[in-house]
N, C-alpha and C positions, 0 to 999 in steps of 0.2 A: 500608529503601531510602532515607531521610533522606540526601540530601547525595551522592547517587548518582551517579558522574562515570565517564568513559571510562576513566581508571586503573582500574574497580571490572568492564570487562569483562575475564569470565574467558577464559584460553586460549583461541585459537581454531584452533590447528593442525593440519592434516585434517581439519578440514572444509571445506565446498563450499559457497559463499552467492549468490543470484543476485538482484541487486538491479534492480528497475524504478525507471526514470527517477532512475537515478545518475548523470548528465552535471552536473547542479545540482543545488544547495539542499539539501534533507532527504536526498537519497540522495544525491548526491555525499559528504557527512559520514559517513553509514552505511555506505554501500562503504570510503572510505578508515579508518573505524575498525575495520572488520571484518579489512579488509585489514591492518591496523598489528598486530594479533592473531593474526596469521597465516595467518588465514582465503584461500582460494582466492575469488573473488569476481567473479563474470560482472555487467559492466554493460550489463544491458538498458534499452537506448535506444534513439530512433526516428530521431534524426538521426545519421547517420558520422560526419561531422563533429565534432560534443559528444562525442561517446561515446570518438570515441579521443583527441580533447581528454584529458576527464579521466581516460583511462587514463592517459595520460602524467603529469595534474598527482597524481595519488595518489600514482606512482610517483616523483615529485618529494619528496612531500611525507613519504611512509612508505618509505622506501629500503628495498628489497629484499619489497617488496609481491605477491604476485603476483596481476595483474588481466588482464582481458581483455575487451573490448567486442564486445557481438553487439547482430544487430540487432532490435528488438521494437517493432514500433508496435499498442498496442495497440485501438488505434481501427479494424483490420484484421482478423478472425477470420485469414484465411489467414496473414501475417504472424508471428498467435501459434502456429497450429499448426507451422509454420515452426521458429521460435524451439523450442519445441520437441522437435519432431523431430530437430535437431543437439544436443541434450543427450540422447537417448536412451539407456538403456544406464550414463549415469554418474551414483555415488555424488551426493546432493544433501541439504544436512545443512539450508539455510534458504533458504526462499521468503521476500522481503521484497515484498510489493505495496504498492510506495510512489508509482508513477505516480500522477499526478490533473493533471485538470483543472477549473477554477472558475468560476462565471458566467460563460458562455461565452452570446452567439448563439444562438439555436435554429439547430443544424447535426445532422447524420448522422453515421454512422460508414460506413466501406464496407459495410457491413451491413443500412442502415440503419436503427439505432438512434439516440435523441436521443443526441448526443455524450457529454453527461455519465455519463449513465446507464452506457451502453455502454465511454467508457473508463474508470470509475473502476470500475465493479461488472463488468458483466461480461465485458470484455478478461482480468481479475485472478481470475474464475471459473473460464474457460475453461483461462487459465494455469496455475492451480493443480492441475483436474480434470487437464490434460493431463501434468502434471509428477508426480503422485502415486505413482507408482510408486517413482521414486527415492527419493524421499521419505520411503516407508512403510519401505522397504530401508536406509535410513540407520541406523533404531533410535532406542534412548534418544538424547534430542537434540534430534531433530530437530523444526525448527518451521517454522511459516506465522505469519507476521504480517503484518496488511495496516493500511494508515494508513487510519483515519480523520481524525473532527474535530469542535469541538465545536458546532460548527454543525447537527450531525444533529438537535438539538433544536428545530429551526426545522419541521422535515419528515418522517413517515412516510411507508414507502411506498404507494402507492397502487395493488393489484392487479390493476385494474379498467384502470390506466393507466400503464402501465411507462415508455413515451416520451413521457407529457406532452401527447397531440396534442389534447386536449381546452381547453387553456390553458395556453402556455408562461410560465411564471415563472422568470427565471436562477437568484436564489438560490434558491428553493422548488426545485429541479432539482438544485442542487448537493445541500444539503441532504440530500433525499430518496437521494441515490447515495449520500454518507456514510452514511445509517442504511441504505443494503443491504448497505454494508461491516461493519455491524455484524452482521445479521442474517445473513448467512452467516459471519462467522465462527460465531456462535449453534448457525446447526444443522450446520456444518461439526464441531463440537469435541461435539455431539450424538450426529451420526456416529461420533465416533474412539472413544465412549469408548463405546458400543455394540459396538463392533468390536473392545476392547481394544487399539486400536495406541497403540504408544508416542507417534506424532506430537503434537503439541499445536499447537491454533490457538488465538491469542490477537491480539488488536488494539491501538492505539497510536493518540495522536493529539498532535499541537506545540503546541498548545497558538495564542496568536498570533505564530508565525515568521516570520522577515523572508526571503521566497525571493521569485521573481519570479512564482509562481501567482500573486498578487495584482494584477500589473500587466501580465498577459499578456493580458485580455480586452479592457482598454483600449488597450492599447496595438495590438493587432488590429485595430477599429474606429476606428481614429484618436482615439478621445475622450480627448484631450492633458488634458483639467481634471481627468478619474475617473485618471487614471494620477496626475496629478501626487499626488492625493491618497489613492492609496491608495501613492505612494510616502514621504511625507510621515506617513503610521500608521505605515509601515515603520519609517521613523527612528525617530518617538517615542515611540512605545509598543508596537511587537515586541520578543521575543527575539531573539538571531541565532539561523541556523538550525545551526547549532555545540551551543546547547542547546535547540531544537526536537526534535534528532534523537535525546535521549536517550532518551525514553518509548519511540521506536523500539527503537534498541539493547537499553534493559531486559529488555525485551518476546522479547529474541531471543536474549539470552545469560544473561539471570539465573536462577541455578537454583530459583530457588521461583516460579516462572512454572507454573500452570496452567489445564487448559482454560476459554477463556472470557473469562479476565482481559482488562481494557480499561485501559491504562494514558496517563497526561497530566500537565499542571503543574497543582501545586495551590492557584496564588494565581488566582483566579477563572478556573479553567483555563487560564487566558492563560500563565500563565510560572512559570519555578521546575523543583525536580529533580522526578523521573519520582513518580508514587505513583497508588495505582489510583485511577481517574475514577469519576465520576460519569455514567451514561447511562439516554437515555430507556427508558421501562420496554417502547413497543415493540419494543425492539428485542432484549429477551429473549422475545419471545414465540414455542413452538413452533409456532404455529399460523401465525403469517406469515412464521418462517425456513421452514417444510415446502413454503410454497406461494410464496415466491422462489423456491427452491431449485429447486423441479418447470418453474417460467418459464422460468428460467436453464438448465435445461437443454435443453430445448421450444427456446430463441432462439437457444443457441450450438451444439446439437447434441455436447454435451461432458459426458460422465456419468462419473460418479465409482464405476463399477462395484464399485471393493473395499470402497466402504462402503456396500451398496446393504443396507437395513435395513427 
């Protein structure tokens, strides 16, 4: 995988790829790369607005692309069952769960869970359990990949305390959602392989990307100094998010991708082509993916029946 570039993704023509939070940044490049491949490619997004935005600017930018924007806010259970329920029924070759959001507030989801928590683990739980059908029905191929980050190594999660209400900590919050994203891929690809399905789940993370998650939290609370400067890391020492997005893509097109695999850049995780990462060791553990896993379904009411093991 040395030297690993978009030229190196294979065909993508029929298949069906549904990327979260592709209006910007990491998923805007993954949708339009998948789409330049031939890929069929649903951008799930929470605002109309951005979303048919960037249907158009792919369509710009990859002529003869074919994209289409629906809506997903995943800080909504209703919403994602939503989202959904209008793909029912159709061929689905790759789930990208690339929404997030980062030090945020202590806020809610309509559900309420602590925000973080809820849309970055499990909005992308529920999506997934609720999408799997298609999925399984795809065949050889077909995959889930969800983004991490290499910030999970800040935060396990904590059983006892899903939404934090005992001491809210932003990054410790962010943190802690990344390593759920781990740990459900964990027992997620646990599952598949118990089950014998073809699907594969594997995860990905940018390494340090230059998108606007970094300057959303601040610029939220008006704190004009935290924005200036994490616009200002942006500049000097991010990647763009052009080669952020490759550990993603690898992750979803590369044929020696199996269960498990966690892929990132390999100069202090920060930056550089895709090659497999480094992660903390809880978050291979079957004993904390079994008992997320049993949470996350308990909080979203979203069971993943065909691989009930």
């Amino acid at each position: 995988m040395k030297g690993w570039t978009t030229s190196d993704i294979p065909d993508q023509n029929g298949r069906t790829a549904v990327v979260t939070g592709a209006n910007s940044g990491l998923g805007f490049v993954t949708a339009r790369e998948l789409a330049r491949r031939g890929a069929q490619v649903v951008l799930a997004c929470r605002d109309a607005g951005r979303g048919k935005a960037a249907e158009e600017r792919i369509r710009a930018q990859a002529p003869g692309a074919v994209v289409r924007y629906a809506p997903l806010d995943l800080a909504d259970l209703a919403s994602v069952r939503a989202f959904a329920a209008d793909l029912r029924g159709d061929r689905l070759d790759l789930l990208i769960n690339n929404a997030g959001v980062m030090a945020l507030p202590y806020r809610t989801t309509a559900d309420g869970f602590e925000t973080q928590f809820g849309v970055n683990h499990l909005g992308h739980f529920a999506l997934t359990g609720l999408l799997l059908p298609g999925l399984l029905e795809a065949g050889p191929g077909a995959r889930v990949v969800t983004v991490s980050s290499f910030m999970h190594l800040l935060g396990t999660v904590d059983p006892g305390d899903l939404n934090m209400e005992r001491r809210y900590r932003r990054w410790v919050a962010y943190a802690r959602s990344k390593s759920a994203n781990l740990l459900f891929v964990h027992e997620l690809s646990r599952r598949l392989r118990a089950t014998d399905a073809h699907l594969v789940a594997a995860a990905a993370h940018p390494g340090y990307a230059s998108t606007n998650l970094q300057t959303a939290a601040p610029r939220m609370e008006g704190r004009r100094a935290a924005e200036r400067f994490m616009e200002l890391g942006n500049r000097f020492f991010a990647q763009s998010a052009e080669k952020g997005a490759l550990p993603t893509l690898y992750a979803a097109t590369a044929p020696e991708v199996r269960q498990d695999d966690f892929f990132g850049p390999p100069f202090q995780m920060w930056r550089g082509s895709p090659t497999r990462s480094a992660r903390a060791k809880w978050t291979l553990s079957d004993k904390a993916g079994r008992q997320l896993w049993a949470a996350s379904e308990q909080l979203t009411g979203v069971r993943f029946a065909a691989l009930e093991t």
